[in-house]
LUMVOBA-259754 format. One record per residue (C-alpha): residue in three letters; x, y, z. Coordinates in steps of 0.02 Angstrom, whole numbers, always signed. Last residue first. Layout:
<dodrens>
<dodren torkol="ALA" east="X" north="Y" up="Z"/>
...
</dodrens>
This chain:
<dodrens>
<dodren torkol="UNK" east="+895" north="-763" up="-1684"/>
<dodren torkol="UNK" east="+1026" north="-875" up="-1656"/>
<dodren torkol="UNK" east="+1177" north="-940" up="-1530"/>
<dodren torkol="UNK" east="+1270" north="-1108" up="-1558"/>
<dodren torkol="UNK" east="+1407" north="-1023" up="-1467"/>
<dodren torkol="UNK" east="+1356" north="-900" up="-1359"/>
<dodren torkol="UNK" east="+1347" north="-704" up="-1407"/>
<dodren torkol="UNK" east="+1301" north="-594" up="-1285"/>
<dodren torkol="UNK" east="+1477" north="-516" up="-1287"/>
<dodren torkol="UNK" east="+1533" north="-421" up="-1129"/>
<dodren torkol="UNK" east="+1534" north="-235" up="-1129"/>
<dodren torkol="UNK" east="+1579" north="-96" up="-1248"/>
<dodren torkol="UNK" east="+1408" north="-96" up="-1331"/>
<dodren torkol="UNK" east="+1309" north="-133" up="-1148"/>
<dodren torkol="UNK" east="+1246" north="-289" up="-1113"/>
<dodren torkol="UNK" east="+1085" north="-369" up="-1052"/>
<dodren torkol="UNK" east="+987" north="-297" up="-1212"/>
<dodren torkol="UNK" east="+1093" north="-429" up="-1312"/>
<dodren torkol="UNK" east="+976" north="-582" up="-1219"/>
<dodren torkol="UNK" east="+807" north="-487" up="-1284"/>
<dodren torkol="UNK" east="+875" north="-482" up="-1473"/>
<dodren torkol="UNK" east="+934" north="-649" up="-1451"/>
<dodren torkol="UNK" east="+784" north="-738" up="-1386"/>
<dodren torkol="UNK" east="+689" north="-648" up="-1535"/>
<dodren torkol="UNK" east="+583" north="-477" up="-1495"/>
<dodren torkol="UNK" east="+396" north="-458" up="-1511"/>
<dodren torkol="UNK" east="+348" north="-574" up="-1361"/>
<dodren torkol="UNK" east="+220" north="-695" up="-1434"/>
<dodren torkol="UNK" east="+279" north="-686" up="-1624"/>
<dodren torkol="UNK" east="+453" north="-681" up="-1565"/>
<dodren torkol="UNK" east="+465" north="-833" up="-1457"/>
<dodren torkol="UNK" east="+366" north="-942" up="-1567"/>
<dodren torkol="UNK" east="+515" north="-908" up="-1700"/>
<dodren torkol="UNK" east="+657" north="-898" up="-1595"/>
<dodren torkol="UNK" east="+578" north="-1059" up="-1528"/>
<dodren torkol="UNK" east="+556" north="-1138" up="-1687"/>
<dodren torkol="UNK" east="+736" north="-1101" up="-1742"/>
<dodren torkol="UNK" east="+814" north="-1187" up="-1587"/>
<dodren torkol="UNK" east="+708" north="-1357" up="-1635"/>
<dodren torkol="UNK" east="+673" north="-1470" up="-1489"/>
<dodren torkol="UNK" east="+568" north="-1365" up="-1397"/>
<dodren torkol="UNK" east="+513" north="-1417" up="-1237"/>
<dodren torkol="UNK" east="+554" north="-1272" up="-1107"/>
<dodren torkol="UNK" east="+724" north="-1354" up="-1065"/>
<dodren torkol="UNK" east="+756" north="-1395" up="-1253"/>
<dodren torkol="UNK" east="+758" north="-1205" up="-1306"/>
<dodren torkol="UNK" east="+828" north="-1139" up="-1146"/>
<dodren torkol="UNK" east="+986" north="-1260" up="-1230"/>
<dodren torkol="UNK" east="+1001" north="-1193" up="-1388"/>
<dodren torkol="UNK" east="+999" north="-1021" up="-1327"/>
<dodren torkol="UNK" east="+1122" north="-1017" up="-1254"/>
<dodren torkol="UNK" east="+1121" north="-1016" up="-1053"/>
<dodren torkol="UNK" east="+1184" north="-855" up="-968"/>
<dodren torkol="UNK" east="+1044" north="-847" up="-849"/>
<dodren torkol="UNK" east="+902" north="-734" up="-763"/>
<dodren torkol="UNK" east="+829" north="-638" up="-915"/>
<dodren torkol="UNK" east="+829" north="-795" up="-1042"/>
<dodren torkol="UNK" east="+788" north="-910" up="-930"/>
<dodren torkol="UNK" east="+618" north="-807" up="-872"/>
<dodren torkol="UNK" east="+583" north="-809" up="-1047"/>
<dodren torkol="UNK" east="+580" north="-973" up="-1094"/>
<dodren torkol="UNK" east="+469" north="-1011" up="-970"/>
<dodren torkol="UNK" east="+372" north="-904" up="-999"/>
<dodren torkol="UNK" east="+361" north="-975" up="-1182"/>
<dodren torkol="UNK" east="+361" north="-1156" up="-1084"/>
<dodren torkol="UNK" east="+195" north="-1105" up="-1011"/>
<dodren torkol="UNK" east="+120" north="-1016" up="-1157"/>
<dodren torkol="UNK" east="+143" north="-1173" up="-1253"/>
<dodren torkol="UNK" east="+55" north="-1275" up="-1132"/>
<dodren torkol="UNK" east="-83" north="-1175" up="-1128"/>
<dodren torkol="UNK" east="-97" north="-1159" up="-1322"/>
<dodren torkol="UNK" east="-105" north="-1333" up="-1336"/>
<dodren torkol="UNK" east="-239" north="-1356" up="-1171"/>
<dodren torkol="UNK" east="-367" north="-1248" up="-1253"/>
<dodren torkol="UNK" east="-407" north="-1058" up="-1153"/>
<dodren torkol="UNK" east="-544" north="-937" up="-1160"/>
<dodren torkol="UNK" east="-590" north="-955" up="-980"/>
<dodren torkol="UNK" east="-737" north="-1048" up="-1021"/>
<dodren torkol="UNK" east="-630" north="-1150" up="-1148"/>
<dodren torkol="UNK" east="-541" north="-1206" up="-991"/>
<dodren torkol="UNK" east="-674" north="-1269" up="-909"/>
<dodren torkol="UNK" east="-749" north="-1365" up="-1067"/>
<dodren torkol="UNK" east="-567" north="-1459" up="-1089"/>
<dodren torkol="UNK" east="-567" north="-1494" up="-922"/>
<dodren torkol="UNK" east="-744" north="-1568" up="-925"/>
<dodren torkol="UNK" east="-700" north="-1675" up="-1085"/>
<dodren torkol="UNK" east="-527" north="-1740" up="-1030"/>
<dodren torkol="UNK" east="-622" north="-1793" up="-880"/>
<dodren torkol="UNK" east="-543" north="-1736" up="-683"/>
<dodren torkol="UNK" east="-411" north="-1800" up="-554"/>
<dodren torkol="UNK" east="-313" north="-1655" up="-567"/>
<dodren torkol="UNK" east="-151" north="-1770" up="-595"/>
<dodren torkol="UNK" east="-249" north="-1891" up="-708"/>
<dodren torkol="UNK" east="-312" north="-1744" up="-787"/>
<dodren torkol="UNK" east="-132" north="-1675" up="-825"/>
<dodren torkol="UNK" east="-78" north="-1828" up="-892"/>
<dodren torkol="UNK" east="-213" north="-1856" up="-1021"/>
<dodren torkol="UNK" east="-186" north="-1692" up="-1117"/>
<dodren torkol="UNK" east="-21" north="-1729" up="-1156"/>
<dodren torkol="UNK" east="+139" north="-1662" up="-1099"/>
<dodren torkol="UNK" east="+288" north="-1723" up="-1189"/>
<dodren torkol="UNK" east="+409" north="-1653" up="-1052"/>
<dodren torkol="UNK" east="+540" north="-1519" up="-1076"/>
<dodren torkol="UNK" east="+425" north="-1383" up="-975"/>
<dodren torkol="UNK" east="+435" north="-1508" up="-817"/>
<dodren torkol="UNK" east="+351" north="-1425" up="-648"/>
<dodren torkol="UNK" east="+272" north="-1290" up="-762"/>
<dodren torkol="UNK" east="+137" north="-1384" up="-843"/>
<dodren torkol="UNK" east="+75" north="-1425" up="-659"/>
<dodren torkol="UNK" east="+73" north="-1233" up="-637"/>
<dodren torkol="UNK" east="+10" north="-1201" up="-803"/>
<dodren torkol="UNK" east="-147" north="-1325" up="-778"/>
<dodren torkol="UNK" east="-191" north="-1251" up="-600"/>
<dodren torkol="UNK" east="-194" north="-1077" up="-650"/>
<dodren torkol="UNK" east="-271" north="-1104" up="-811"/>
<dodren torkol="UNK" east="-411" north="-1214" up="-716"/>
<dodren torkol="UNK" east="-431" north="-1043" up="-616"/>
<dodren torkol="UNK" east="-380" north="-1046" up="-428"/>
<dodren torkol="UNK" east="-516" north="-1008" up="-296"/>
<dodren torkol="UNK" east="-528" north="-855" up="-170"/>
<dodren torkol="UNK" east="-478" north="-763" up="-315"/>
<dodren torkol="UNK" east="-423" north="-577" up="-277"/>
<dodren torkol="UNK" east="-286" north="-614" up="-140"/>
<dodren torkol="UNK" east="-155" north="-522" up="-245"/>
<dodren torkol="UNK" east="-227" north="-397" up="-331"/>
<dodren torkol="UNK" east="-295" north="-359" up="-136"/>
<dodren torkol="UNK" east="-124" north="-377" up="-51"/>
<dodren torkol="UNK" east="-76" north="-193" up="-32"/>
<dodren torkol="UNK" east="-159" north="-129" up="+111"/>
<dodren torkol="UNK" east="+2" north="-117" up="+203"/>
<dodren torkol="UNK" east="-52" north="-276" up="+330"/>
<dodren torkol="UNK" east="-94" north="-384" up="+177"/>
<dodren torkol="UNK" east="+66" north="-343" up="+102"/>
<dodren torkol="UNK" east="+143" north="-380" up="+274"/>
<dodren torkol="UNK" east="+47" north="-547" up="+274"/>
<dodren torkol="UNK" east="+111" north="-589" up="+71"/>
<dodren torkol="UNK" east="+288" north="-553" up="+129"/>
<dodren torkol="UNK" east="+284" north="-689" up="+275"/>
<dodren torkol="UNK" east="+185" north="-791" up="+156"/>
<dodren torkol="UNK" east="+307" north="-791" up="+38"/>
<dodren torkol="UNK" east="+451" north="-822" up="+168"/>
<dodren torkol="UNK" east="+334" north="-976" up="+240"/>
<dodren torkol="UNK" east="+307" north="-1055" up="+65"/>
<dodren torkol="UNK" east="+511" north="-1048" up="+32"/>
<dodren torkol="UNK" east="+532" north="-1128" up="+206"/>
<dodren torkol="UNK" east="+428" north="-1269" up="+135"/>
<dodren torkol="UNK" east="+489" north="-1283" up="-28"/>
<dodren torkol="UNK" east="+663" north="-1305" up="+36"/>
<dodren torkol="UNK" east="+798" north="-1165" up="+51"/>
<dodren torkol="UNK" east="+984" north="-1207" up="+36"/>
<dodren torkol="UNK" east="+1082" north="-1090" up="+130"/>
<dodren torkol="UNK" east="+1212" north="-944" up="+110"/>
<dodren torkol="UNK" east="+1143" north="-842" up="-41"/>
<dodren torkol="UNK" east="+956" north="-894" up="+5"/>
<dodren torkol="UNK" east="+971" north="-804" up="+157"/>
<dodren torkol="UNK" east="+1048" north="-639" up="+82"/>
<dodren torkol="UNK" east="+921" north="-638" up="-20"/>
<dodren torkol="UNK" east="+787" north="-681" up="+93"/>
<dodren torkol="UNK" east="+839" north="-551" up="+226"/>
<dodren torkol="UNK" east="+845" north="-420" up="+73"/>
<dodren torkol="UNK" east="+663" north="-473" up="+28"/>
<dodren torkol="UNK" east="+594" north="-446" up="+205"/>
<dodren torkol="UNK" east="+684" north="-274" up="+222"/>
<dodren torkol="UNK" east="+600" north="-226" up="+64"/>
<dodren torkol="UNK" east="+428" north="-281" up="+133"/>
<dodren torkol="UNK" east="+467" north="-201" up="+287"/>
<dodren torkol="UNK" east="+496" north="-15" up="+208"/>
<dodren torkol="UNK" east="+335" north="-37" up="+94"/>
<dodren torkol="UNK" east="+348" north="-42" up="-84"/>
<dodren torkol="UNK" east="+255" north="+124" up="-153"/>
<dodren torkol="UNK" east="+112" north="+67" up="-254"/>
<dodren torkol="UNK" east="+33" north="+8" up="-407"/>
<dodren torkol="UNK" east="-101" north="-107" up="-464"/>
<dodren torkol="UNK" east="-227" north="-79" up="-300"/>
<dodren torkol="UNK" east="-365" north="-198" up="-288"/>
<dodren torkol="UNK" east="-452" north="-155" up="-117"/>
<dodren torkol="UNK" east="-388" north="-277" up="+9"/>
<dodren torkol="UNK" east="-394" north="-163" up="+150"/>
<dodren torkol="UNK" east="-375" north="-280" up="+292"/>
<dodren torkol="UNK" east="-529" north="-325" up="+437"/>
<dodren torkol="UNK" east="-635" north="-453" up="+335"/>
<dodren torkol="UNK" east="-470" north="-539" up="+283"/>
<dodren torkol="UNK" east="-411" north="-548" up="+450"/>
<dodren torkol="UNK" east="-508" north="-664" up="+519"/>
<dodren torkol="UNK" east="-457" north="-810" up="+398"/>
<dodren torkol="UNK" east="-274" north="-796" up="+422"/>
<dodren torkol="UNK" east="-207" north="-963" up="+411"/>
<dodren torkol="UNK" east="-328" north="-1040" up="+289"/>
<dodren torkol="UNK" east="-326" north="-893" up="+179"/>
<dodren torkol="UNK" east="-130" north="-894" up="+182"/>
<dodren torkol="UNK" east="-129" north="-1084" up="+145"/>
<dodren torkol="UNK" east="-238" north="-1047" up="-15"/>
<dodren torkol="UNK" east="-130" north="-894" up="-80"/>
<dodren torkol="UNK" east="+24" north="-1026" up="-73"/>
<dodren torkol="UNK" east="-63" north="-1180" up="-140"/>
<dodren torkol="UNK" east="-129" north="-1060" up="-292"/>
<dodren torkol="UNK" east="+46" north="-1021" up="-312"/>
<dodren torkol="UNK" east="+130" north="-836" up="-270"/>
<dodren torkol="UNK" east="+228" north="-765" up="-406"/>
<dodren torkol="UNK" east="+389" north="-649" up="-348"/>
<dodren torkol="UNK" east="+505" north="-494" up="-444"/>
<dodren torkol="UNK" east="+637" north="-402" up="-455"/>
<dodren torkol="UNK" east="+695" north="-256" up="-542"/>
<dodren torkol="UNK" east="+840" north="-196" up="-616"/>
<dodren torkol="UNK" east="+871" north="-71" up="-755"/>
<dodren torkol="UNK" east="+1052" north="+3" up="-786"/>
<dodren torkol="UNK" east="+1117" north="+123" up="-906"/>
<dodren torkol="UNK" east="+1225" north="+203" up="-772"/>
<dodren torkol="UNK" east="+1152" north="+398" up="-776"/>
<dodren torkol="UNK" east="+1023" north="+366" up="-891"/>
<dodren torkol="UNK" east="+922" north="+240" up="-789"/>
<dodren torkol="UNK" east="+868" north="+72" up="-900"/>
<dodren torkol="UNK" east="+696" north="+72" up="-979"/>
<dodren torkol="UNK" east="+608" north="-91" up="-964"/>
<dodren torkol="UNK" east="+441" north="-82" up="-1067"/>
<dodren torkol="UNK" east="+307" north="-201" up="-1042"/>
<dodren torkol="UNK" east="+158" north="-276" up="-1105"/>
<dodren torkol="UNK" east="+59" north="-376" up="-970"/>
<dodren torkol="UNK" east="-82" north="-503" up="-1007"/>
<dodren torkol="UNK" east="-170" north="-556" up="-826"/>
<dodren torkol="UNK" east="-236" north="-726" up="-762"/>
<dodren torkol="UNK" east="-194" north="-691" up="-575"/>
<dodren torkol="UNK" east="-167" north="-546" up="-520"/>
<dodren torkol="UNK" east="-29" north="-403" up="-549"/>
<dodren torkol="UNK" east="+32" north="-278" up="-427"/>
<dodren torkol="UNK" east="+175" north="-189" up="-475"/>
<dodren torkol="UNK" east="+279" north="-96" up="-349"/>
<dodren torkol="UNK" east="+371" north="+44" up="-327"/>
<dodren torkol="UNK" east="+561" north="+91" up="-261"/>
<dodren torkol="UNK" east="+628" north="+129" up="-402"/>
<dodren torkol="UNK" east="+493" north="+175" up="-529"/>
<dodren torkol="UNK" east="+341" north="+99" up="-600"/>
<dodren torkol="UNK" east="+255" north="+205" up="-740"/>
<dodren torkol="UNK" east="+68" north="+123" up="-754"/>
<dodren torkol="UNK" east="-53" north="+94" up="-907"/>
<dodren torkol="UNK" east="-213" north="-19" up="-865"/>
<dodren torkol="UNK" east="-312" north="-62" up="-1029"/>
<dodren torkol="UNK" east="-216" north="-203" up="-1154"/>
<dodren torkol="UNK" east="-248" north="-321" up="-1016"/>
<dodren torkol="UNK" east="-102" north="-227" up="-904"/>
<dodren torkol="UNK" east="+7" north="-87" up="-978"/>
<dodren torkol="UNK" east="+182" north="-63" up="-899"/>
<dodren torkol="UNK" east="+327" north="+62" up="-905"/>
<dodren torkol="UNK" east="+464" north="+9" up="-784"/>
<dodren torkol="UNK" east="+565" north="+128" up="-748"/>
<dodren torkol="UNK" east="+783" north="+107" up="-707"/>
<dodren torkol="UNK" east="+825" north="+35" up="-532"/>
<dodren torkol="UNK" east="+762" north="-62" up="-412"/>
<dodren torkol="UNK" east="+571" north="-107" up="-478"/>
<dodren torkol="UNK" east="+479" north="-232" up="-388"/>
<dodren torkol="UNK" east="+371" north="-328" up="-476"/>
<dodren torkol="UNK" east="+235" north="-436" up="-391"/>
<dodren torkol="UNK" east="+150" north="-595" up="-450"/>
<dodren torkol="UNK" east="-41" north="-667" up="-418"/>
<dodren torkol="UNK" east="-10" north="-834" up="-546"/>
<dodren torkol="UNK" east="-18" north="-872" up="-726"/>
<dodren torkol="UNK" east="+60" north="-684" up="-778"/>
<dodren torkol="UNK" east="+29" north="-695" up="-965"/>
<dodren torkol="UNK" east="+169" north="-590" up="-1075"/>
<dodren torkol="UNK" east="+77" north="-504" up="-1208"/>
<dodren torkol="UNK" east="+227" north="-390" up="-1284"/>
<dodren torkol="UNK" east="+395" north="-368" up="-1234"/>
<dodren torkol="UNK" east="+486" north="-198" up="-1259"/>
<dodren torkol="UNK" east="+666" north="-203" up="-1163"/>
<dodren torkol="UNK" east="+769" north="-46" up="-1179"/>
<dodren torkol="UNK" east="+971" north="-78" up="-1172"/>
<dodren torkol="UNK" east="+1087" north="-107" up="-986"/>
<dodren torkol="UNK" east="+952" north="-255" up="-935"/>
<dodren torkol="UNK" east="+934" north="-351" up="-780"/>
<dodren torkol="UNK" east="+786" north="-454" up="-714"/>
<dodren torkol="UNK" east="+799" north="-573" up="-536"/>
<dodren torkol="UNK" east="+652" north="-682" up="-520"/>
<dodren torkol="UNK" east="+639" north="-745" up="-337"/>
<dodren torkol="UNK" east="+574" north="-916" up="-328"/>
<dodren torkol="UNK" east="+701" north="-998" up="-234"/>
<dodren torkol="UNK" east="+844" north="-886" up="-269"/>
<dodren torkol="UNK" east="+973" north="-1027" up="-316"/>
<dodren torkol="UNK" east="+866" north="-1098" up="-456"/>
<dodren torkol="UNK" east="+926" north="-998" up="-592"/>
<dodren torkol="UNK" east="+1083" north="-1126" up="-628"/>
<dodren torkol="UNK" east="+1254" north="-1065" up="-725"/>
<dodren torkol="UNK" east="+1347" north="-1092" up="-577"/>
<dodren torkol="UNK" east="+1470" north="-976" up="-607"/>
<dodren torkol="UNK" east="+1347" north="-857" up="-704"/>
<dodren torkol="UNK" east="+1234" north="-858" up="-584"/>
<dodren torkol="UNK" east="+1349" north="-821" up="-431"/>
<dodren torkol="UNK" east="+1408" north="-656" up="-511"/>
<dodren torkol="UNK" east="+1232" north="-600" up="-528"/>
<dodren torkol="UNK" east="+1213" north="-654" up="-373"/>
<dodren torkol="UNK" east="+1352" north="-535" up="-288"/>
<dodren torkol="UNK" east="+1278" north="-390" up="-390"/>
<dodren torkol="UNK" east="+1098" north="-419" up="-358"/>
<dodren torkol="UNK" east="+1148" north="-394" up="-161"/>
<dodren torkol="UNK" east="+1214" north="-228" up="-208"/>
<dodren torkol="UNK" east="+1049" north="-190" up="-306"/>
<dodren torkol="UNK" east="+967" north="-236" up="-135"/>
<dodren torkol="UNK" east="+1076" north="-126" up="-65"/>
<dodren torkol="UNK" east="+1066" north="+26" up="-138"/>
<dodren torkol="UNK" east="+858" north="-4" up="-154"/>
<dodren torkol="UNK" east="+858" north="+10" up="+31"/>
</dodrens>
């Protein structure tokens, strides 16, 4: 199974960089590397699962939980987590691949509503790591190949993720996944936030779109140790870094689509949240005899 998803990376890999666009997968986060990743304090917003293909994944979750994912395995994150990583690429070919899929609030909330017997009767004990089941990676490879020949709406991209999130549910493994019953205000903020990471967000705009007080969303987020600056600037960091593993923009321009409209700012933001520069982390997607990470306009 994991021959052919990585075969199936292959052929969108190649897309990608003809089209230049990450949005083709419909929320499937495709990450590469041929050189050792180390990233530090990434924030996972929503429930998320990582599924490694090839290479290790060595993970440590809120600064407490340390797990070894291999090919085959699965990460389990919820909600509101911190995770440092370290992508180590296979010996043999030099290769580490994994994928990987967030589930929204609205997403998690539909399933509830659709499967509210169940939930008493599944074992939704938190579990962090775990072998992927057999139908989960035949559900993937059915939406990659899908999503390779057809356009795929928000609607039949709910359904698929709920279609994987049920046999999760069904393996036992959906409990780090299904853990709030309600979203956090962090949840809900970053995933408005997300929508447009080049806009001049302010305060104001995202309580007239939750339909709450400046004051009471700014108390409800510093309960959950948060402020609405350092929110947004999470967001488009993430942002920033998903664009960096899944395309071959430069630099410059991942900069202004995640709302920064200095280059050097963003290395610099970008390196004291993730411990390696844009450029650093874009040069471990190449080997020393292989293409050239540099793009014109390219810096650290």
């Amino acid at each position: 199974m994991n021959d052919e998803l990585g075969k199936l990376y292959d052929q969108l890999i190649a897309q990608r960089v003809r089209q230049a666009d990450p949005s083709g997968m419909s929320g499937i986060g495709i990450y590469h590397c041929r050189k050792p990743q180390s990233l530090h304090a990434i924030p996972i917003h929503q429930a998320t699962f990582m599924l490694v293909i090839k290479g290790r994944k060595d993970a440590e979750v809120d600064g407490s939980q340390a797990v070894s994912v291999r090919p085959g395995e699965l990460l389990i994150l919820p909600a509101d987590t911190t995770l440092w990583i370290g992508n180590q690429p296979q010996q043999q070919r030099r290769e580490y691949l994994a994928i990987a899929l967030s589930f929204s609030p609205d997403t998690i909330r539909h399933f509830r509503q659709t499967y509210p017997a169940h939930l008493d009767e599944w074992n939704i004990t938190p579990r962090l790591h775990a072998a992927a089941p057999q139908a989960v990676l035949g559900a993937l490879q059915q939406w990659l190949r899908w999503c390779q020949q057809y356009p795929v709406d928000a609607s039949l991209r709910q359904h698929r993720q709920i279609e994987i999130l049920l046999l999760l549910a069904q393996a036992g493994l959906a409990g780090n996944l299904l853990a709030r019953e309600q979203p956090s205000w962090r949840q809900q903020v970053s995933q408005l936030l997300a929508q447009d990471t080049s806009r001049n967000w302010q305060i104001g705009d995202v309580c007239n779109a939750l339909c709450i007080s400046e004051s009471s969303l700014r108390r409800r987020l510093r309960v959950e140790n948060s402020r609405f600056r350092e929110l947004l600037e999470e967001v488009r960091l993430v942002t920033g870094l998903s664009l960096l593993q899944e395309t071959y923009w430069p630099v410059s321009r991942i900069a202004q689509t995640v709302g920064y409209q200095s280059q050097s700012r963003f290395g610099e933001r970008f390196k004291q949240r993730f411990g390696m520069t844009p450029t650093e982390l874009r040069r471990t997607r190449f080997t020393e005899k292989g293409e050239n990470p540099a793009v014109a306009g390219e810096q650290a």
